[in-house]
Each structure stands twice: as structure tokens, then as C-alpha cells.
Backbone as CSV, one residue per row, in Angstrom:
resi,resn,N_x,N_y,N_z,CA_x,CA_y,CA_z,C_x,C_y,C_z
1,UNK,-37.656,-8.694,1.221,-36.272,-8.468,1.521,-36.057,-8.608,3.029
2,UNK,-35.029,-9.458,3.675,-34.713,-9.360,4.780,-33.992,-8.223,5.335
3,UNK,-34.094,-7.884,6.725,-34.042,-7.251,7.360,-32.911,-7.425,8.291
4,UNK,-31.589,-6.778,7.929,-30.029,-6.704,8.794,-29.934,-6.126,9.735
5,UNK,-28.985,-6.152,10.659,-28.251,-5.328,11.387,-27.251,-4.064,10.586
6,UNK,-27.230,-3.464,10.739,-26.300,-2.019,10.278,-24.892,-2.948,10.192
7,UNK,-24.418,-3.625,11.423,-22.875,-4.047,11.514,-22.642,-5.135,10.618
8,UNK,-24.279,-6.202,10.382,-23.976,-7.219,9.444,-24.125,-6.953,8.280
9,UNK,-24.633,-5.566,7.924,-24.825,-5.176,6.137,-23.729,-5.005,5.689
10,UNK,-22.651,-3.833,6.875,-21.185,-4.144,6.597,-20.288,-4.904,6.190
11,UNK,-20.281,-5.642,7.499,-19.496,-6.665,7.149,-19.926,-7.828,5.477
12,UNK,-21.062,-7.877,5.043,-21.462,-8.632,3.897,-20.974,-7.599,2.806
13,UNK,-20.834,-6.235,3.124,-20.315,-5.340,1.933,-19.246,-5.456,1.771
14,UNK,-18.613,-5.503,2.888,-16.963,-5.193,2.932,-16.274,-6.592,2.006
15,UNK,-17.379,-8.113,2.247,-16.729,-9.661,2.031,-16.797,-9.521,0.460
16,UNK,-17.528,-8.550,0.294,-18.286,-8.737,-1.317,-16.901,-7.658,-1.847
17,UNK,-17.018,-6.960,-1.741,-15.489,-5.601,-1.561,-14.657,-6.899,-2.192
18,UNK,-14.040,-7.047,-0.976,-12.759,-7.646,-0.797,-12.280,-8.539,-1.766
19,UNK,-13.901,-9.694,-2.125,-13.236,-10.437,-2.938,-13.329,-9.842,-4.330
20,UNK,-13.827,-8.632,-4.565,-14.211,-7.687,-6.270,-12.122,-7.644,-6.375
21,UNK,-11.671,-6.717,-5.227,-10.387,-6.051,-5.180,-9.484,-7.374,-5.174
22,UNK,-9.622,-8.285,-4.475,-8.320,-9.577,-4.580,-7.699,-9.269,-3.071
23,UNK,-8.211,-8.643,-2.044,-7.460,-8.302,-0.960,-8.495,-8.552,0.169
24,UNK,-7.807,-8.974,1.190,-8.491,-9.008,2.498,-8.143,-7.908,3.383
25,UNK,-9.330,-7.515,4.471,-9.123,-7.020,5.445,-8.327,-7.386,6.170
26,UNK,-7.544,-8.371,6.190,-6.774,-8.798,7.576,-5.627,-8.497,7.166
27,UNK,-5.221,-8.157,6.006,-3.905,-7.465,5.029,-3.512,-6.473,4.611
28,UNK,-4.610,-5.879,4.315,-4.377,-4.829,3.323,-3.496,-3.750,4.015
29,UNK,-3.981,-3.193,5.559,-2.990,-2.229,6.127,-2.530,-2.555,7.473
30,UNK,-2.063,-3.846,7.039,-1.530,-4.531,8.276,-0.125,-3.954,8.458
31,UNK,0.611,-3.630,9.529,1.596,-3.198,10.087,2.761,-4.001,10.008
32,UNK,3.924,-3.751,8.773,4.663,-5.126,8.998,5.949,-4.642,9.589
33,UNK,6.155,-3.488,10.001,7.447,-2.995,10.980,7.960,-2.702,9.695
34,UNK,9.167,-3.153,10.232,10.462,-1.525,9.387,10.984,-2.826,8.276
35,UNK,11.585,-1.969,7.812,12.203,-2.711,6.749,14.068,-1.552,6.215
36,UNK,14.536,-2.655,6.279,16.024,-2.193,6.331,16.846,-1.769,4.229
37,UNK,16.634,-0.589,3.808,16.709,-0.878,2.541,18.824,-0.418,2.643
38,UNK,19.385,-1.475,1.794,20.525,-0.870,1.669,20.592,-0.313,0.553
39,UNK,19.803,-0.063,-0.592,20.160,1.440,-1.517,18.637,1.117,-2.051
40,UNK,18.409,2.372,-2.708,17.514,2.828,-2.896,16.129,1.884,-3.667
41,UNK,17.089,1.480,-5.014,16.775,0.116,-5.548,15.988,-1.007,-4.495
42,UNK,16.432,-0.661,-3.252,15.801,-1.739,-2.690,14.449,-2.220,-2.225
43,UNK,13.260,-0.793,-2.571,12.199,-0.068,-2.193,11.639,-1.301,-3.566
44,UNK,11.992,-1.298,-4.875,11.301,-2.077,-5.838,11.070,-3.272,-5.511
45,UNK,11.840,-4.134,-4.585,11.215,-5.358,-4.254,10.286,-5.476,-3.178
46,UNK,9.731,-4.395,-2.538,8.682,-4.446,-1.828,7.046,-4.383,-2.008
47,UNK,6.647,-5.529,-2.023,5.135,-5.949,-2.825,4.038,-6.112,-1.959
48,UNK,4.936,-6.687,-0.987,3.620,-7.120,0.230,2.903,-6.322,0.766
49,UNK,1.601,-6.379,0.018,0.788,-5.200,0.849,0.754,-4.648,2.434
50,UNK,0.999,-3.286,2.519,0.860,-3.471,4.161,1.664,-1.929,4.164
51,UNK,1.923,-1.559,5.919,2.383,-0.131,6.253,3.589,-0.358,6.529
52,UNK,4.783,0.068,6.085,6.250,-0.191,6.273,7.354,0.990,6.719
53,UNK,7.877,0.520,7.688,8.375,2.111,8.558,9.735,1.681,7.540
54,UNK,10.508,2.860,6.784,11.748,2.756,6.409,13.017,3.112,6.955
55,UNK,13.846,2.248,7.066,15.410,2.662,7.478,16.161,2.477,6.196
56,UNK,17.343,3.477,6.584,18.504,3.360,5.606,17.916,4.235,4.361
57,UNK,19.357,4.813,3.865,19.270,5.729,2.334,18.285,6.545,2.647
58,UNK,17.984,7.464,1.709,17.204,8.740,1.520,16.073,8.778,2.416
59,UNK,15.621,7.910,2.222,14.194,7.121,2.456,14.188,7.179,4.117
60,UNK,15.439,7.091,4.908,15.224,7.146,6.207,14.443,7.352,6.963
61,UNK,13.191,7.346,8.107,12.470,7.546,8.832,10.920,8.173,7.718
62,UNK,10.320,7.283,6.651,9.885,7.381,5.876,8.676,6.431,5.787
63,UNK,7.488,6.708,5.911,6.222,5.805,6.041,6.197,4.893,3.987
64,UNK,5.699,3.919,4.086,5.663,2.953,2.864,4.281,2.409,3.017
65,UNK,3.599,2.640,1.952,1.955,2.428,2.217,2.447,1.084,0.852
66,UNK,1.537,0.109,0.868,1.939,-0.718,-0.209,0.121,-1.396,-0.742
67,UNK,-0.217,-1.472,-1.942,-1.293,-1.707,-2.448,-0.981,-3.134,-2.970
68,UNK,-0.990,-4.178,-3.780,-0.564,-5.121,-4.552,-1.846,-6.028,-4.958
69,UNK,-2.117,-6.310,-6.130,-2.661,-7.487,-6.777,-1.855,-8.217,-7.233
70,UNK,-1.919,-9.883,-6.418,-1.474,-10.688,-6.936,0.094,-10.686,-6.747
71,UNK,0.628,-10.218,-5.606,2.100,-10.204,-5.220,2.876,-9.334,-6.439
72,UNK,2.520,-8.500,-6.494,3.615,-7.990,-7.872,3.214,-7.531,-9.118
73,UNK,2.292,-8.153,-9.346,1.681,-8.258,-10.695,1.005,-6.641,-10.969
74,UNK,0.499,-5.541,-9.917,0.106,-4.696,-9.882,0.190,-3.949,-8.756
75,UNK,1.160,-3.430,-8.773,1.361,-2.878,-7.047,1.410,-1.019,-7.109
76,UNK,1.083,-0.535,-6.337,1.042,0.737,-6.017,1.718,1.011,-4.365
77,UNK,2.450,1.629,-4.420,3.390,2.368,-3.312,3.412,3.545,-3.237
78,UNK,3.299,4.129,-1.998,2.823,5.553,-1.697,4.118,6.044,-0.187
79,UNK,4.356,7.077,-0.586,5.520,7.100,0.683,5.356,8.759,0.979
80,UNK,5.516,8.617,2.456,5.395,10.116,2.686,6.528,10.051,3.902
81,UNK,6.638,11.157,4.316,8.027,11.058,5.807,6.625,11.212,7.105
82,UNK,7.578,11.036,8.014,6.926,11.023,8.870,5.938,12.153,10.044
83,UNK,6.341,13.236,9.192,5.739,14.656,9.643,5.051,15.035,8.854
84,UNK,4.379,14.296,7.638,3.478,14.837,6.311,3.509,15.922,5.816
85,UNK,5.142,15.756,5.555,5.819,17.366,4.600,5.337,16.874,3.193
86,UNK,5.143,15.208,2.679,5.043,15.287,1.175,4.476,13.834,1.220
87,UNK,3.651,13.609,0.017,3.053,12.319,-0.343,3.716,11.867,-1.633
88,UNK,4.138,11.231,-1.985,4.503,10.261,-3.788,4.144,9.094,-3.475
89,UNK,3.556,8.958,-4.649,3.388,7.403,-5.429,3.859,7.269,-6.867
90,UNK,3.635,6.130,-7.276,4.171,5.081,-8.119,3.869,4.106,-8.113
91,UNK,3.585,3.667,-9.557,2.693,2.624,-9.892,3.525,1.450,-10.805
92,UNK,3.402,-0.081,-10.935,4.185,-0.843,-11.267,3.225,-1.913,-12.178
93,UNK,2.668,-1.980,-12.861,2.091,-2.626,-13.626,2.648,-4.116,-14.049
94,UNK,2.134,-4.912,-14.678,2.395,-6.362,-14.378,3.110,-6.581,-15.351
95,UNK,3.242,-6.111,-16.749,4.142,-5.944,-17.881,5.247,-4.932,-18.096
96,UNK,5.376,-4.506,-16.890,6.862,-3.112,-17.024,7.075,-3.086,-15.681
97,UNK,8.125,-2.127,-15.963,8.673,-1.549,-14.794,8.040,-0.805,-13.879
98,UNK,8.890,-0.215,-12.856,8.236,1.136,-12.093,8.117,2.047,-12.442
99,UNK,7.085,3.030,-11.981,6.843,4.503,-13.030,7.573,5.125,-12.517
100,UNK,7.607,6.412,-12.332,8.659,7.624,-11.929,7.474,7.988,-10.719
101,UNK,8.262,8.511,-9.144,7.631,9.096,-8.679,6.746,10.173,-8.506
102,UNK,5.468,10.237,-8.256,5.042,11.307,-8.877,4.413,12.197,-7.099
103,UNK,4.130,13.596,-7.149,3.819,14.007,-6.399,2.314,13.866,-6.040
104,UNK,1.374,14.037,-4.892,0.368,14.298,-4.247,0.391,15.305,-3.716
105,UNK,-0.586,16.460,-4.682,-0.674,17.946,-4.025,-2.036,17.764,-3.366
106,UNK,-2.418,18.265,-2.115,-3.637,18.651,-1.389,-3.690,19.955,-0.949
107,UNK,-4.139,20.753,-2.151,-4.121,22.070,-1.642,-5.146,22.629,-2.412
């Protein structure tokens, strides 16, 4: 068996990762700025994996974590405000709709 570097065993874990999940490192929690929702509804068309600051409606000043296989086809969204008073997610599967928000207790 050959003999790695610690940083290159990583990185060969992470390539092997990435392509198991369908996602790259250079995406997955990439920063895509704010996003402007004019009603609430408007949170469901957001697929693109990545960290999304929210404006407008309820949602105002509201972090958007976004998961996705395959643009849509399987997406998970996670939203908390910006002082980590509360976590929800919701899950969207490739044959239905969106689920109902559900809470994240850590206690």
C-alpha cells in the first residue's frame, strides 16, 4: 500500500465523497448573496444549492441553507434567522411537493 500525505488522503476522500453525493466542493456552500422574495411562495423556487441571505416577507433578514440533487429533483432547505433563535427544514422530493416546515430542537 502506498504511502500519502494526510492533506492528499483528504482531498482523494473528499473527490470520492463528492462524486457518491452528486455535489462539488466548489458549490455546495457557496455564498450566493441575498435573494429578494416577493411572497412567501417565492422561497419554493429556490434550488440552487448554496447560503442565501433573505429579504422581503416573513422571512426578512433570514439565513437559507440549500442542499439539491440534480437542480430540484431532491432538495432540502434549512432556514434559521440570523441570531439562531430557531432552525426549520423541509424537504422536496422529486415526485411531490414541499413538505411542511418542520422544527430543529438542540436541546
Amino acid at each position: 500500500m502506498e504511502k500519502m500525505e494526510l492533506s492528499e488522503a483528504l482531498k482523494a476522500n473528499a473527490s470520492v465523497l463528492e462524486g457518491l453525493l452528486g455535489v462539488s466542493s466548489s458549490t455546495i456552500f457557496k455564498g450566493k448573496g441575498y435573494i429578494q422574495l416577493e411572497t412567501e411562495d417565492d422561497i419554493d423556487k429556490v434550488y440552487e444549492p448554496g447560503v442565501y441571505a433573505i429579504k422581503g416577507t416573513s422571512y426578512n433578514d433570514q439565513t437559507l441553507l440549500v442542499f439539491s440533487h440534480n437542480l430540484g429533483q431532491s432538495t432540502v432547505q434549512f432556514r434559521t434567522n440570523n441570531y439562531g433563535g430557531f432552525l426549520v427544514f423541509r424537504i422536496k422530493w422529486w415526485n411531490g411537493g414541499w413538505g411542511t416546515w418542520k422544527t430543529v430542537s438542540l436541546t
